[in-house]
KELO-702116 format. One record per atom (N, C-alpha, C): x, y, z; residue in one letter. Coordinates in steps of 0.1 Angstrom, whole numbers, padded with zeros to 4 digits, always signed. Each point is the difference from the previous one (the first is absolute). Last residue first. Example, Ala and Ser with C-alpha at 12.3 -4.5 7.8 and 13.67 -1.06 7.14 Angstrom:
KELO-702116
+0128-0022+0071s+0009+0011+0000s-0008+0011+0008s+0003-0057-0001a-0009+0012+0000a+0009+0012+0000a
END
This chain:
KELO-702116
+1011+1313+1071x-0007-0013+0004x+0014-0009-0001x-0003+0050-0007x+0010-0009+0012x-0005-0011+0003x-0019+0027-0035x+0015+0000-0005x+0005-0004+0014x-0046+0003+0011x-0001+0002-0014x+0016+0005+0001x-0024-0031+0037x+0006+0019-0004x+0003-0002-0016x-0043-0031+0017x+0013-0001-0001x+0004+0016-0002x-0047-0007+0022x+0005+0003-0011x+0017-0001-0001x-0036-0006+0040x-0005-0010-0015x+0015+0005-0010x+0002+0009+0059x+0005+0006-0019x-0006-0017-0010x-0019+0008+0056x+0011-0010-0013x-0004+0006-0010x-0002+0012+0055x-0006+0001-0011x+0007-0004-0012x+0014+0002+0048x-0006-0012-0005x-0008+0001-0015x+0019+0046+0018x-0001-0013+0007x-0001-0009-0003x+0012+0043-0023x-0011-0007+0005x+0000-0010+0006x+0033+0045-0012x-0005-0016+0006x-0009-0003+0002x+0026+0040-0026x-0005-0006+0005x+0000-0013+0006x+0037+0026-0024x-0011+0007+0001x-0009-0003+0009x+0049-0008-0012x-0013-0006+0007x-0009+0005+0002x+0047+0005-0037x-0012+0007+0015x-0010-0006-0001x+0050-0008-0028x-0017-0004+0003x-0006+0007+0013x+0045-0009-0042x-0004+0010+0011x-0016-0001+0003x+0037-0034-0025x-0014+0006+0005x+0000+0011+0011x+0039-0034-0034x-0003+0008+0012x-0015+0004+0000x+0028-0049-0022x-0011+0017-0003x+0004+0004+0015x+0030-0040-0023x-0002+0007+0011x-0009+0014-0008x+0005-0042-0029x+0003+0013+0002x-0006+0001+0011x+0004-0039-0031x+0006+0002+0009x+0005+0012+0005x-0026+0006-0045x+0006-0015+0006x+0007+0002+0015x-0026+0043-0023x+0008-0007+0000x+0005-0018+0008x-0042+0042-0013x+0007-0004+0012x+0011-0017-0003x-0038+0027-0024x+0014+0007+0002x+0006-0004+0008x-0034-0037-0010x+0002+0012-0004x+0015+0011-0002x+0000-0040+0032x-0010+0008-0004x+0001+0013-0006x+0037-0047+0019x-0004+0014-0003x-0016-0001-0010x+0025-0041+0009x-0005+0004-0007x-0005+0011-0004x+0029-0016+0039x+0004-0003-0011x-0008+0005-0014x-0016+0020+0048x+0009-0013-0005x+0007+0003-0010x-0037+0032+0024x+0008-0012-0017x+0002-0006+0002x+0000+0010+0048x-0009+0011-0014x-0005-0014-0013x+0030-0006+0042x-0015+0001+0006x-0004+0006-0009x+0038-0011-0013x-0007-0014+0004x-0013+0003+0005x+0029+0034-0013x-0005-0006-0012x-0007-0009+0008x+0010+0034+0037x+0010-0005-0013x-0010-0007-0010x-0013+0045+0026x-0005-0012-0004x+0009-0006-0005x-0004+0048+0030x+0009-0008-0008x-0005-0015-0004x-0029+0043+0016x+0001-0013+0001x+0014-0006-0008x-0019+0045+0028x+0007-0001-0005x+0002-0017-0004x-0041+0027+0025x+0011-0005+0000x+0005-0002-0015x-0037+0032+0038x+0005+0001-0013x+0014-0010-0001x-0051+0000+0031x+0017+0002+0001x+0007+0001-0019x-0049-0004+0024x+0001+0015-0008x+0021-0002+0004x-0025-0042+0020x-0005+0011-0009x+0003+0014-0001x+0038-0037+0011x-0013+0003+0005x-0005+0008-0007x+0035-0044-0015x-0004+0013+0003x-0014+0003+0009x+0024-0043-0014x+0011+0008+0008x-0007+0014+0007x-0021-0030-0035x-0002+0000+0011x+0009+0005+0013x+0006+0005-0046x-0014+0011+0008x-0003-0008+0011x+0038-0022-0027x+0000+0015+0004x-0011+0009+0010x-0005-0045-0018x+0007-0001+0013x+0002+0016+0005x-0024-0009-0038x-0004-0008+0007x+0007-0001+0015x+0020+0017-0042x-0012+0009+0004x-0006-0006+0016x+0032-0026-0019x+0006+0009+0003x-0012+0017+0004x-0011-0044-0026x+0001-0002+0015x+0010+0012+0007x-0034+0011-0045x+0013-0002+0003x+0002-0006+0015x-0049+0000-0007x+0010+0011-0003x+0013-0009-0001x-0043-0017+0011x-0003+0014-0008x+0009+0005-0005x+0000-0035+0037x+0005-0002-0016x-0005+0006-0010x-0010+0001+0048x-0007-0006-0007x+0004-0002-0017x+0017+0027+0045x-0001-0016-0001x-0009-0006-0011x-0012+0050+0009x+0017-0002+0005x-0005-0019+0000x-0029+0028-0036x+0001-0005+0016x+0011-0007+0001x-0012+0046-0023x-0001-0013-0007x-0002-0004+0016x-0005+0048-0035x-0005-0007+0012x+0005-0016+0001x+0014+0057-0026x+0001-0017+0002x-0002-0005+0014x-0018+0050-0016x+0009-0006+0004x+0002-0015+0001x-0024+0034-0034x+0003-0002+0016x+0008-0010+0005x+0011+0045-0031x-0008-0012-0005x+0001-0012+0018x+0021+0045-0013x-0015+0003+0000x-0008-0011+0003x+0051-0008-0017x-0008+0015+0011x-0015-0001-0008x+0018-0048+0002x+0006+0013-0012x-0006+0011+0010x+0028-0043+0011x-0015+0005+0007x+0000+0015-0010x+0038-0036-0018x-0002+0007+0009x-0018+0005-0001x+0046-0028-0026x-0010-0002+0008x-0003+0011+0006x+0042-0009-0022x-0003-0007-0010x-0024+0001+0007x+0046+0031+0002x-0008-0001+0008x-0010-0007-0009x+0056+0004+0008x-0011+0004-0015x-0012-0006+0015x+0044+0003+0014x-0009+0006+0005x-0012+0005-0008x+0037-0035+0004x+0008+0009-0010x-0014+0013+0000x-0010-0039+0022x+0015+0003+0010x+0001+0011-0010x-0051-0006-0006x+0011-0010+0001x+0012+0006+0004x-0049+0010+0016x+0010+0000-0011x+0007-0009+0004x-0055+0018+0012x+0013-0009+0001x+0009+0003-0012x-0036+0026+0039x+0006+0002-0018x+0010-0016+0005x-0048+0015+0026x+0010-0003+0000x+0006+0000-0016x-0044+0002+0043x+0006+0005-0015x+0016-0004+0000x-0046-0027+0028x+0012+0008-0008x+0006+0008-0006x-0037-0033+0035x-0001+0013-0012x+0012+0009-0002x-0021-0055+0020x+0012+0015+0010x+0000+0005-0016x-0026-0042+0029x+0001+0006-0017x+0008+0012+0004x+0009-0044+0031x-0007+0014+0001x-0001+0004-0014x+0018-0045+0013x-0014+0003-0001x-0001+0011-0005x+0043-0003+0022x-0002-0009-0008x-0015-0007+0003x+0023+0049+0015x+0000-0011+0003x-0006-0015-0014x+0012+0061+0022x-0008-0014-0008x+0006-0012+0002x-0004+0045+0037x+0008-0014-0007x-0007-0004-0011x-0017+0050+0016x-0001-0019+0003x+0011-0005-0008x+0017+0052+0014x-0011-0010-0005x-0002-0010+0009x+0036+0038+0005x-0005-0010+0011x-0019-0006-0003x+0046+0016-0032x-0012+0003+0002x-0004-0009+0016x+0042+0017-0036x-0007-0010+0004x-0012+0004+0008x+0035+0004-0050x-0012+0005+0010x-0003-0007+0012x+0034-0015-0029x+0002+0010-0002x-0010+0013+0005x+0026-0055+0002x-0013+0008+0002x+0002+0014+0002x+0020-0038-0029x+0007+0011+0006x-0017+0006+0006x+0019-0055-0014x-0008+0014-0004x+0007+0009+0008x+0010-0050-0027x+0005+0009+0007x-0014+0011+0004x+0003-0057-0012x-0003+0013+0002x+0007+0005+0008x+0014-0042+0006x+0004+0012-0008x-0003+0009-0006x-0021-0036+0033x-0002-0005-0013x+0012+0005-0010x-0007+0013+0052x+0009-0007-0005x+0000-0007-0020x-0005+0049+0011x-0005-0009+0003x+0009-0010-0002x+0018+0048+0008x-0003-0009-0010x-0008-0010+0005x+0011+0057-0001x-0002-0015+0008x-0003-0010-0006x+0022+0053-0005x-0002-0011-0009x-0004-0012+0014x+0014+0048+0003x-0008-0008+0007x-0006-0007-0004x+0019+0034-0037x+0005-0005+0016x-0015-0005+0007x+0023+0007-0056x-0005+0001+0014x+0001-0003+0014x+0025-0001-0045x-0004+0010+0000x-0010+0004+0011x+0020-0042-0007x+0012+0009+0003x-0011+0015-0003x-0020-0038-0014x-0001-0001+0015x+0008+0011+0004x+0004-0003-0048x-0013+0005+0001x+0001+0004+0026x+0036-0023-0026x-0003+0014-0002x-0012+0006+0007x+0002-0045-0006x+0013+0004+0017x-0001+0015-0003x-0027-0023-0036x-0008-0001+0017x+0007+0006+0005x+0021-0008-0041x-0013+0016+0000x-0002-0001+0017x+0022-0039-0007x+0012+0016-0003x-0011+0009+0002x-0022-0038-0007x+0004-0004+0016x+0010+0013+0001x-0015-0009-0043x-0010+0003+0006x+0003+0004+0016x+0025-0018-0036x-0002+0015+0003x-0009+0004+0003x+0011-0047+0007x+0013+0009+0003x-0009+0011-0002x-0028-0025-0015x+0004-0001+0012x+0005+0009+0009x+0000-0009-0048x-0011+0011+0005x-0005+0000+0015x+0038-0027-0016x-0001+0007-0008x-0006+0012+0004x-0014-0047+0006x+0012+0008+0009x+0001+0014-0002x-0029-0020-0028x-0004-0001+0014x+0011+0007+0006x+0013-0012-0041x-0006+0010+0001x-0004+0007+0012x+0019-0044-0004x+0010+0015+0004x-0008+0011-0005x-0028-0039-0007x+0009+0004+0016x+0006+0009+0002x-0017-0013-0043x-0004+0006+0012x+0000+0003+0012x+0027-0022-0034x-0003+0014+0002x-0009+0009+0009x+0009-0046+0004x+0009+0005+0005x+0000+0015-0001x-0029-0028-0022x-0006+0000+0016x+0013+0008+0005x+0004-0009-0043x-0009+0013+0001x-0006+0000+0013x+0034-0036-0015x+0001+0018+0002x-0008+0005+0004x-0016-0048-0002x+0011+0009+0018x-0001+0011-0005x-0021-0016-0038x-0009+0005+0014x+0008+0007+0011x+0027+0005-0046x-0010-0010+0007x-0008+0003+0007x+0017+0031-0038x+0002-0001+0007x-0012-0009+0006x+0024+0033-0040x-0012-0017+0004x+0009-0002+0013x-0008+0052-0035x+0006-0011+0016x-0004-0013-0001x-0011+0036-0031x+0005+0001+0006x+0010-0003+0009x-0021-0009-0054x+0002-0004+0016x+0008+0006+0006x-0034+0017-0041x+0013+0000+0007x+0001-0010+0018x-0039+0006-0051x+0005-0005+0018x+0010-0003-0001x-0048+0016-0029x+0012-0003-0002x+0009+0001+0015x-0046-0018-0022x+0007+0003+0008x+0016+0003-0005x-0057-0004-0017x+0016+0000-0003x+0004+0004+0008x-0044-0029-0015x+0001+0008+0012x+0020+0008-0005x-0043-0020-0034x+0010-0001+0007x+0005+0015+0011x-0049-0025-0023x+0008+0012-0001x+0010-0004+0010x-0042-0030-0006x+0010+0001-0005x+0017+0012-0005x-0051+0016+0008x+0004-0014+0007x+0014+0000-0009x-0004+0046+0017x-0009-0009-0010x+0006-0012+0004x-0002+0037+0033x+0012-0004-0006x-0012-0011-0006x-0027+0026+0029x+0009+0010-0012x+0008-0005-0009x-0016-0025+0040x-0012+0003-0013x+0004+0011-0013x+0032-0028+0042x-0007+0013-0005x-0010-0003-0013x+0019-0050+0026x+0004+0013-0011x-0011+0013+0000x+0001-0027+0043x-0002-0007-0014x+0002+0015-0009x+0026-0026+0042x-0013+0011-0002x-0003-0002-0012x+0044-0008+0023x-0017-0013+0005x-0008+0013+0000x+0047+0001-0020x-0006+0013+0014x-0018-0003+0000x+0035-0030-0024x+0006+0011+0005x-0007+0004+0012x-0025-0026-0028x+0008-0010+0010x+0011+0010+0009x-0036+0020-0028x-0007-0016+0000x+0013-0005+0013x+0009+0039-0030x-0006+0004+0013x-0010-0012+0008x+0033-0011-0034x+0009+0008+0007x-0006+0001+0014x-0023-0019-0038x+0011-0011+0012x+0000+0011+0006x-0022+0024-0034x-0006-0011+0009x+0005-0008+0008x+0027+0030-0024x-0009+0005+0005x-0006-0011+0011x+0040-0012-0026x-0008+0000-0003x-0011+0006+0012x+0049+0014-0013x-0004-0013+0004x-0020+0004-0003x+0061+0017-0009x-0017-0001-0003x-0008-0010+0007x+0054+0021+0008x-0011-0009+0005x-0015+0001-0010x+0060+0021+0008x-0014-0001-0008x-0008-0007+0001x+0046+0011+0033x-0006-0007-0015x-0014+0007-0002x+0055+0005+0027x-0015+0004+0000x-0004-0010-0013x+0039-0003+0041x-0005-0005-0011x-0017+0012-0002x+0024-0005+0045x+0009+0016-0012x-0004-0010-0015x+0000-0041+0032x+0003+0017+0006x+0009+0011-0011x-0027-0044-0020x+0014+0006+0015x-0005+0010-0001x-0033-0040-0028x+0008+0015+0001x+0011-0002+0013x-0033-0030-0016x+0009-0003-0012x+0010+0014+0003x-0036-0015+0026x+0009-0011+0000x+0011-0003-0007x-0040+0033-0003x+0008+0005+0008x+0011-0014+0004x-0035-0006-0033x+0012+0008-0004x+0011+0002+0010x-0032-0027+0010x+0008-0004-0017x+0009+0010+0003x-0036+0009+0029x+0013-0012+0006x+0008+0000-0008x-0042+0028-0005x+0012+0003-0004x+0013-0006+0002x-0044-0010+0015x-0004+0000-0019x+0013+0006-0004x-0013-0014+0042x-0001-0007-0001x+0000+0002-0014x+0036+0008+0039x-0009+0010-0008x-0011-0008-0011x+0046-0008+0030x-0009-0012-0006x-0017+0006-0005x+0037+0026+0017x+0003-0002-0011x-0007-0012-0005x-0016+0046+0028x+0002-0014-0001x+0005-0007-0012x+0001+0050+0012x-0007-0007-0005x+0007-0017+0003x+0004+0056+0012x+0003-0017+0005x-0011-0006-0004x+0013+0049-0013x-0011-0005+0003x+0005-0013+0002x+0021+0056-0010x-0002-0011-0004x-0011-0013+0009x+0009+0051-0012x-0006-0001+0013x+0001-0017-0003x+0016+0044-0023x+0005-0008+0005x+0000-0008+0009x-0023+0032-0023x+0002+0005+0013x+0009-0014+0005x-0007-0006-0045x-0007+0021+0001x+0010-0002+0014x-0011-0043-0016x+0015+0004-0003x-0003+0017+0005x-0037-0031+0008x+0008+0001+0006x+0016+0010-0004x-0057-0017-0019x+0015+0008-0003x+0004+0003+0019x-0046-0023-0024x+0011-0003+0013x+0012+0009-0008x-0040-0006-0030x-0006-0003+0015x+0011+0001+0015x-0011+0031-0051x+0009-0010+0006x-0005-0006+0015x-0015+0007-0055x-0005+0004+0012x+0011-0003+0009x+0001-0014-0047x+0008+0011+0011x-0003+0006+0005x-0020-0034-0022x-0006+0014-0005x+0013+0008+0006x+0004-0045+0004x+0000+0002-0011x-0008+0013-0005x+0023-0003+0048x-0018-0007-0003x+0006+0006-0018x+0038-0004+0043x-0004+0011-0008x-0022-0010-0004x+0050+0009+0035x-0014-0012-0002x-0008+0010-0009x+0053-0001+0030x-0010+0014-0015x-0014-0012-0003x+0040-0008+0041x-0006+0003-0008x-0012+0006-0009x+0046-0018+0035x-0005+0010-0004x-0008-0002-0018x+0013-0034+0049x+0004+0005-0015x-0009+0010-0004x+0018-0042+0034x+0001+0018+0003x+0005+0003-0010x-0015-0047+0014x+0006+0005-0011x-0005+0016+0001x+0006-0049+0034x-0008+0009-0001x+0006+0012-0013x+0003-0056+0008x+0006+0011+0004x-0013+0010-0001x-0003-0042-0009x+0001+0001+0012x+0005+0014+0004x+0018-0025-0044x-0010-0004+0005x+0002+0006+0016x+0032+0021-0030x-0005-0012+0004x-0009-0003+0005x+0025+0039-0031x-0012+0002+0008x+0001-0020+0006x+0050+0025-0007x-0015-0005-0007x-0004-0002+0006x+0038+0034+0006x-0008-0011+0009x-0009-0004-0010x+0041+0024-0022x-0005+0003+0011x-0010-0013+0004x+0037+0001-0037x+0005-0008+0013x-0010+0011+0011x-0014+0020-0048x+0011-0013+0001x+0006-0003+0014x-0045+0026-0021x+0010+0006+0006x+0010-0023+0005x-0036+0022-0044x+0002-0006+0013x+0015+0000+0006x-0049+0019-0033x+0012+0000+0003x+0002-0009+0014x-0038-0001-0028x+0007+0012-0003x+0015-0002+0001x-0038-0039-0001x+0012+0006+0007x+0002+0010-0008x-0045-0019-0008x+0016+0001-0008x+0002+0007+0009x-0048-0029-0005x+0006+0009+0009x+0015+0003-0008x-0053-0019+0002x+0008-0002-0011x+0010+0011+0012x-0034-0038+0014x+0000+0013+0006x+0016+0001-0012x-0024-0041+0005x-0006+0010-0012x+0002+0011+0005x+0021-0042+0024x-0020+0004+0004x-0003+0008-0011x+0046-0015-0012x-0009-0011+0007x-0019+0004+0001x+0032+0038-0015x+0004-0010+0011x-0012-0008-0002x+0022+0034-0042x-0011-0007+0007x+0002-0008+0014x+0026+0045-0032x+0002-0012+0001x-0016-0008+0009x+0023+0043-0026x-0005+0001+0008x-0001-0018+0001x+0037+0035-0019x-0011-0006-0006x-0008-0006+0010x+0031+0046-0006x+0002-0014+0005x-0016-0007-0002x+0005+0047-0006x+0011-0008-0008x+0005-0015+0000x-0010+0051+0038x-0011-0010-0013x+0016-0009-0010x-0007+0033+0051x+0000+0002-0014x-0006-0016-0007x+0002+0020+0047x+0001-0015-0006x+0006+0003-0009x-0010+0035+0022x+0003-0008+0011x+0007-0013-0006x-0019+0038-0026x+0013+0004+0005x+0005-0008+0012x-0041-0008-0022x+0014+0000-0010x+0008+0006+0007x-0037-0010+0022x+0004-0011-0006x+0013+0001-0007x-0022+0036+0016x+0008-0006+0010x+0004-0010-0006x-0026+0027-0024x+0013+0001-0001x+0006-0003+0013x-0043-0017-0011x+0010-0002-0008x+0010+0007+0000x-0031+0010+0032x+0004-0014+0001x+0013-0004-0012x-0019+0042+0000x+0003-0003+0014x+0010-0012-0003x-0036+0012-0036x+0016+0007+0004x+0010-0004+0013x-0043-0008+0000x+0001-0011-0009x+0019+0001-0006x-0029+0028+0031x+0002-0015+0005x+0011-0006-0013x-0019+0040-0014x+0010+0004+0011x+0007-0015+0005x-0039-0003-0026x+0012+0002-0008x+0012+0003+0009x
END
């Protein structure tokens, strides 16, 4: 009941009602709500940034976006919704029924829920956002990229400004050795036993060796780890405590982990606990693979 509430008073306060519903070609019935005069129509090829409500003739709902305003790029050559979205612009909403079995048959290559009866319609209702081509949305992404770049590389000059005896490799790892020891060298083979916290520039601590618990084992060279882990410890000796500045290239990258952001310089605070020699870590680091 609650569901069923939900949905329908979105409908009516998003769409309202009154207009008569019409047929395309493939049997998907649909009516423009509304339409916005001299903005972008959908054209073949584009991409359609649109907010929507997906209801099941029980008003179950399977997709709502309008709540958190989280809209969705849908392809406009979409293979059960093309009709319609060929017929909208930018800031157009409409009404969609379609048939269950296409929808989840060609839409979303699966086969219709067991709960939705045969033949039972699907209802969407859908605000366009945005249309936008392939270039745009390669462009948006770009300046996004940039974007998180820039404030990334601002946090870093802060962050560097708050310490001293910053060194840098040639790659652009930074570290600060903050223990030193007249240890063994590690080296590239050796298994070496760790503790360590990692964060990010704004100093949330997305990682860390919990107290009590033992300590992370891997092997220096063997792609166990972030390549920035991999170069770091070998700088160090056993029982030294260092400071690891990581830029993105030798972490993430572009696709960030988990808490850990797209193109984000991490920090690490790490102590070398041990060295084994020649001995080889079976087990990837768990949040710095």
């Amino acid at each position: 009941m609650k569901k069923l509430f939900i949905a329908s008073a979105a409908l009516t306060l998003i769409f309202g009602c009154g207009k008569k519903f019409e047929t395309t070609e493939n049997g998907v019935k649909y009516k423009i709500i509304s339409h916005e005069e001299g903005t972008r129509s959908v054209t073949k090829g584009d991409l359609v940034l649109v907010n929507l409500l997906i209801t099941t003739a029980g008003d179950s709902v399977i997709l709502e976006t309008f709540k958190q305003n989280s809209p969705r790029y849908i392809p406009s050559d979409e293979p059960v919704l093309h009709d319609v979205f060929m017929m909208l612009a930018k800031g157009d909403s409409a009404e969609v029924f379609v048939n269950a079995d296409t929808l989840f048959t060609k839409s979303f290559g699966m086969p219709k829920p067991a709960n939705i009866k045969d033949g039972e319609e699907v209802h969407f209702a859908i605000k366009v956002v945005d249309v936008l081509n392939q270039q745009e949305i390669q462009k948006k992404g770009e300046d996004q990229k940039h974007e998180m770049q820039m404030k990334d590389s601002i946090s870093l000059i802060g962050f560097l400004n708050t310490l001293k005896d910053v060194k840098q490799t040639p790659s652009g790892m930074r570290y600060v050795i903050e223990k030193t020891t007249n240890g063994k060298q590690a080296k590239k083979g050796d298994k070496v036993t760790v503790k360590y916290r990692g964060m990010l520039l704004n100093g949330e601590v997305f990682d860390e060796t919990k107290e009590g618990a033992e300590p992370f084992s891997f092997t220096i060279g063997l792609g166990q780890v972030i390549p920035g882990w991999d170069e770091g410890l070998a700088l160090m000796k056993e029982g030294e405590k260092c400071k690891f500045i990581i830029p993105q290239n030798l972490a993430y990258g572009e696709r960030g982990s988990g808490p850990i952001p797209p193109l984000a310089t991490l920090i690490f605070d790490v102590e070398l606990v041990k060295i084994n020699v020649g001995e080889a870590a079976k087990v990837p680091a768990k949040g710095i693979e």
